[in-house]
NUGULO-179690 format. One line per field, with one value per residue (C-alpha): x negated, y negated, z; residue in three letters. Coordinates in nm, 2 decimals. Example, Ala and Ser with C-alpha at 12.3 -4.5 7.8 and 13.67 -1.06 7.14 Angstrom:
residues 2
px = -1.23; -1.37
py = 0.45; 0.11
pz = 0.78; 0.71
code = ALA; SER
END
This chain:
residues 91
px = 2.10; 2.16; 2.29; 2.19; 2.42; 2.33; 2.51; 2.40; 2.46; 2.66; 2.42; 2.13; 1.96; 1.67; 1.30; 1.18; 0.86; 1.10; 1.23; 0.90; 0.80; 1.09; 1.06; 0.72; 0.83; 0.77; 1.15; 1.34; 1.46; 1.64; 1.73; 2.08; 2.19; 2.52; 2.79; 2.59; 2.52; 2.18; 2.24; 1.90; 1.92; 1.74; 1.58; 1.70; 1.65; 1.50; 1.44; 1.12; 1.20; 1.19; 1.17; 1.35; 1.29; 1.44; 1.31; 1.61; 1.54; 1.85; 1.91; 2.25; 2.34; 2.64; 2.77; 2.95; 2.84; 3.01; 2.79; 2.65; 2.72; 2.50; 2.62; 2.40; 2.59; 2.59; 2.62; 2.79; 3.05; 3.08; 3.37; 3.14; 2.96; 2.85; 2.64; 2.72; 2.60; 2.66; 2.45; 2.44; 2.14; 2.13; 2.16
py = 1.62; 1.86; 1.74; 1.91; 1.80; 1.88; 1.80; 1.77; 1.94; 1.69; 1.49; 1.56; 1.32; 1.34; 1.23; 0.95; 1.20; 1.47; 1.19; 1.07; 1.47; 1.49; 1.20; 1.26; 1.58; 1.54; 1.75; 1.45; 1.18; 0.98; 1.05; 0.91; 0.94; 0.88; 0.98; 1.27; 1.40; 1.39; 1.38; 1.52; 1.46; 1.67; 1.59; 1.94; 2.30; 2.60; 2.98; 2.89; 2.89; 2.55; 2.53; 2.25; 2.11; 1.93; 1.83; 1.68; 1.51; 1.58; 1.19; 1.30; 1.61; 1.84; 2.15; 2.38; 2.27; 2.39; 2.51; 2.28; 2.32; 2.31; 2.31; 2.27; 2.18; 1.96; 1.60; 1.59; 1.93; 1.89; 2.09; 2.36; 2.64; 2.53; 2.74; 2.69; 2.82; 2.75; 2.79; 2.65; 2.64; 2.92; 2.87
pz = 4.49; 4.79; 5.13; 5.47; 5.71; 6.07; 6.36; 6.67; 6.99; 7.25; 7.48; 7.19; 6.97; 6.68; 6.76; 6.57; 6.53; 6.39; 6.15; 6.03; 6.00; 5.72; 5.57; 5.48; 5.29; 4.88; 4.87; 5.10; 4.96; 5.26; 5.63; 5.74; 6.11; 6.17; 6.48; 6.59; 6.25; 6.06; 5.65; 5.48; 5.11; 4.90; 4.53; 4.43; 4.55; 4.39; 4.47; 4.69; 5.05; 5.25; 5.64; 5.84; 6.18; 6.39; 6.71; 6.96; 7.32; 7.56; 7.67; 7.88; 8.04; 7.91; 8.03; 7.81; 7.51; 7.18; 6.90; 6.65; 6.27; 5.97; 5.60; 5.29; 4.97; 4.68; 4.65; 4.34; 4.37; 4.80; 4.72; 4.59; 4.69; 5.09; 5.33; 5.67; 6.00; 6.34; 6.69; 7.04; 7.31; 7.57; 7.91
code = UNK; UNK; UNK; UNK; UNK; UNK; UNK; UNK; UNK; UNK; UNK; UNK; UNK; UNK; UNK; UNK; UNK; UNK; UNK; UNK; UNK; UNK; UNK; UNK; UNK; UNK; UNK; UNK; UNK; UNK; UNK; UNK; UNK; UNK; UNK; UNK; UNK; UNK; UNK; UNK; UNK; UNK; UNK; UNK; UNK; UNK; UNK; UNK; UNK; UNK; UNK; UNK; UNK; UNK; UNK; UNK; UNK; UNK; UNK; UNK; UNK; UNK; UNK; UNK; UNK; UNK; UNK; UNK; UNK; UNK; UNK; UNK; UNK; UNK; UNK; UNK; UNK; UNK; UNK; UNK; UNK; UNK; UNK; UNK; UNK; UNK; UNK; UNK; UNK; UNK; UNK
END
């Protein structure tokens, strides 16, 4: 199993479309929301590409916000090989 763990910019928070998007993906196997972090688990990967998104509403207003982090890695080995990446929202 493979965890995408995404979390969120201050102030942001998921859709319940974007949820419902995702959880009706063959690949997904749950959604979790948790403390401003959204946990996709994944059946399994393979070499064809996949395409997430995730659509946020902005419920409270933030100024200099600090980038958000995404890291893919494996449920069973976390301590394995992760990808991670970060970005922010432009002014």
């Amino acid at each position: 199993m493979v965890i995408i763990e995404v979390s969120l910019l201050s102030g942001f928070v998921v859709t319940s479309r974007s949820r419902t998007l995702l959880e009706n993906r063959n690949i997904v196997k749950k959604i979790e929301v948790k403390a401003n972090v959204v946990y996709i688990y994944l059946e399994k990967l393979n070499d064809e590409s996949q395409t997430f998104i995730l659509q946020l509403e902005q419920v409270i207003q933030v100024k200099n916000l600090k980038p958000a982090s995404i890291k893919i890695y494996d449920y069973y080995q976390p301590g394995g090989l992760q990808i991670s990446y970060s970005s922010g929202v432009g002014s």
